[in-house]
MARKOL-870336 format. One record per residue: residue in one letter; x, y, z of N, C-alpha, C, CB in turn. Coordinates in pm, whole numbers, plus 50000, padded with zeros to 5 digits. Glycine has a CB too. Example, Ala and Ser with C-alpha at 12.3 -4.5 7.8 and 13.67 -1.06 7.14 Angstrom:
a513194943150780512304955050780513204967050780511314955350905/s512854977550708513674989450714512905000350787514084994050572/
END
This chain:
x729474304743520729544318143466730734325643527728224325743493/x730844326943654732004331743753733324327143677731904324343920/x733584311843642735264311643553734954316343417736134294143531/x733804315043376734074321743202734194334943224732734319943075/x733684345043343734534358343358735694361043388734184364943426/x735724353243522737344352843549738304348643460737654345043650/x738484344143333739234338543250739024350643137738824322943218/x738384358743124737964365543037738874376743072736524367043032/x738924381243222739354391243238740874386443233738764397943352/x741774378843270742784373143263743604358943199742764374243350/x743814363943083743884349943022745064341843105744264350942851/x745594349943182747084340943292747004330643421747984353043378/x745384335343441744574328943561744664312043528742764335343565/x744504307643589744514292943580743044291343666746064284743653/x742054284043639740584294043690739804272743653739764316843510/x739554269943786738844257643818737204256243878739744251943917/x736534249843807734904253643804734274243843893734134252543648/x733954236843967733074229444036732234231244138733534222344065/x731224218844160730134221544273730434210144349728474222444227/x729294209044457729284198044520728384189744524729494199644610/x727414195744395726144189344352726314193144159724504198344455/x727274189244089726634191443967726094186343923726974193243896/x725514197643790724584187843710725284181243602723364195043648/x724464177343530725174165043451725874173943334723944151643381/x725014191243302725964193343168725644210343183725324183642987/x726304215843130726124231743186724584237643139727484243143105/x724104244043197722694247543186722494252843092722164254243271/x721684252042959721674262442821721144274042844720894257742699/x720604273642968720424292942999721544299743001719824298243150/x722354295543083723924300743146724414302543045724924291543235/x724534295142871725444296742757725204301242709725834291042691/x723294306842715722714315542618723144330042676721024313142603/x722964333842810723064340842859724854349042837722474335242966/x725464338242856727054341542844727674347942667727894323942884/x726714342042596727374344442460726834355742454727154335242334/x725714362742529724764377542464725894385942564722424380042517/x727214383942616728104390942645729684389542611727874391342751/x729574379342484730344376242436731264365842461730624383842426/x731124356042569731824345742638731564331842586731514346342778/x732034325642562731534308742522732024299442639732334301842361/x730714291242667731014280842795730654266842778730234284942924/x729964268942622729324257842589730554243542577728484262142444/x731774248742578732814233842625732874231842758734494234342585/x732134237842837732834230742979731934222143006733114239843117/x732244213343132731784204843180731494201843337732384198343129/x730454201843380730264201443570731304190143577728344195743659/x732094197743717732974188543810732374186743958734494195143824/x732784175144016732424174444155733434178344215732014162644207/x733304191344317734174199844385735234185644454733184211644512/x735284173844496735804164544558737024160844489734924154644577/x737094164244319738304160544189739664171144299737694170743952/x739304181244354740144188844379740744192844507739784196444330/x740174185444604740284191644734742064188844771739034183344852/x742694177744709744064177144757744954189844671744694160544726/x744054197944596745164208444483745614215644568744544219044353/x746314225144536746374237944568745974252144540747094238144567/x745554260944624744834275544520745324286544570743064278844523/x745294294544519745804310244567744204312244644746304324944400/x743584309844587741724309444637740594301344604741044320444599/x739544302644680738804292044676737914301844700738984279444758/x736924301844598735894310344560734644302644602735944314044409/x733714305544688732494297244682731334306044623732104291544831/x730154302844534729404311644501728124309044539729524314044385/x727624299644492726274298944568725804301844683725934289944575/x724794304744693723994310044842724704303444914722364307244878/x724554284344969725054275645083726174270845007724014263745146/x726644274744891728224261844881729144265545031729744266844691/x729104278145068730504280145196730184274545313730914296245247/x728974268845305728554255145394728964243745396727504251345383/x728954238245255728674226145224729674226145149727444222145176/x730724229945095731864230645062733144221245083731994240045099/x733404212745092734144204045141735994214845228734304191844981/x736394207045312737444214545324738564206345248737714217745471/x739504219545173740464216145098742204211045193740474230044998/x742524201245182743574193145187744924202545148743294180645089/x744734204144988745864213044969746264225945002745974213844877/x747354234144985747394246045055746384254744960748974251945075/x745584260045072744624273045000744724284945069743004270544998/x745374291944976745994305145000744424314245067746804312444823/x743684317145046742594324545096741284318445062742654337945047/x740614318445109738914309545101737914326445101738404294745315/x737034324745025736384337944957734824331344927737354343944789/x733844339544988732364335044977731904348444882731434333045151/x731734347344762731014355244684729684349744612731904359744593/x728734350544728727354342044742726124353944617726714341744973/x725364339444537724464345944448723284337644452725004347744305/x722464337944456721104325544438721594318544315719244332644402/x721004303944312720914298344210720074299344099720894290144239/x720514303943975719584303843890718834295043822719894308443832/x719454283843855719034269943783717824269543843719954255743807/x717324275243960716354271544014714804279743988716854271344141/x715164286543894714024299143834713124289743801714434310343689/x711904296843800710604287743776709964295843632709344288143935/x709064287343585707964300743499708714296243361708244323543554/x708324303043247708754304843129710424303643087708214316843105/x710564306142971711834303142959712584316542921711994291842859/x711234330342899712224340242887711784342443053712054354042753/x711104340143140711324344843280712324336143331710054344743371/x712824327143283714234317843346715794328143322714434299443225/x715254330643147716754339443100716744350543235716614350142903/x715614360343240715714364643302716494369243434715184362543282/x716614358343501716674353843600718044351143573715754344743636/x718854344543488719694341343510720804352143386719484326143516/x720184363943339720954372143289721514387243418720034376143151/x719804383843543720684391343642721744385643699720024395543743/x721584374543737722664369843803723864370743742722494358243835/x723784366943619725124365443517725924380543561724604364643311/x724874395443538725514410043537725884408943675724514424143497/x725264406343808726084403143915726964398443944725824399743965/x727194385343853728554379043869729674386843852728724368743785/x729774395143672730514400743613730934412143706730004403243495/x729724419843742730374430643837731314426644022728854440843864/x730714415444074731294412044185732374409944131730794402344262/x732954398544069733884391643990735154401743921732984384443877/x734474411443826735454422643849736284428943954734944430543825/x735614435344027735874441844174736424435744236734964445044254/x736504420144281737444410444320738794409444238736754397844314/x738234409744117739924407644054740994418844081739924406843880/x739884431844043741044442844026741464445444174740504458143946/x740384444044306741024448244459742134432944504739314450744606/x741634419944455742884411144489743434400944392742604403444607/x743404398644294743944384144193745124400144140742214372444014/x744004406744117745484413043964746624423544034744524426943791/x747004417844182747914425244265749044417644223747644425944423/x748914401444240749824389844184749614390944064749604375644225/x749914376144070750104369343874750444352743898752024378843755/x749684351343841749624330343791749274324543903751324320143744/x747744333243923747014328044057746164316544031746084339044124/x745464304344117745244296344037743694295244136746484284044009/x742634293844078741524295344169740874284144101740704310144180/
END
């Protein structure tokens, strides 16, 4: 959810998605959730954070509660390392509108952290690559 905003707000971003546990295919809560704000995510695909550790980034965003734990350390030059921690929603229990639930707060959390990050540090530069 975090790169389908960040890409939303800047189409110049160059904006890289992985975990260190994905799942096999993006969660249909997360796409349901994303399109009732106008975003489509239903093309992406989980990466294992490991495809990337020799790149390079202007930043390295971790989001989950423990990814800035368990995070691998990056090889290539990484301009700033950034923990913008949220519970996992994948992990909601109960029904499937108490799942949306669950994962439409998180989604408005994302959007608003995610904002506030861009406009106080990405949109100072230009052709930042996270």
């Amino acid at each position: 959810m975090a790169e389908g905003f960040l890409k939303s707000l800047d189409a110049r971003l160059e904006v890289y998605s992985a975990g260190t546990k994905p799942a096999p295919r993006v969660n249909p809560h997360a796409i349901t959730v994303m399109k009732e704000v106008g975003i489509d995510i239903s093309g992406g695909s989980p990466k294992k954070v490991d495809r990337f550790i020799n790149q390079a980034f202007d930043y390295v965003i971790t989001v989950c509660d423990d990814a800035d734990k368990s995070c691998p350390n990056f090889r290539g030059k990484v301009g700033r390392r950034v923990h913008i921690g949220f519970p996992d929603p994948a992990k909601a229990t109960g029904t499937d509108q108490e799942k949306l639930t669950v994962f439409r707060s998180v989604r408005d959390d994302i959007r608003k952290r995610f904002r506030e990050f861009y406009e106080q540090e990405i949109r100072k530069g230009s052709n930042k690559t996270l």
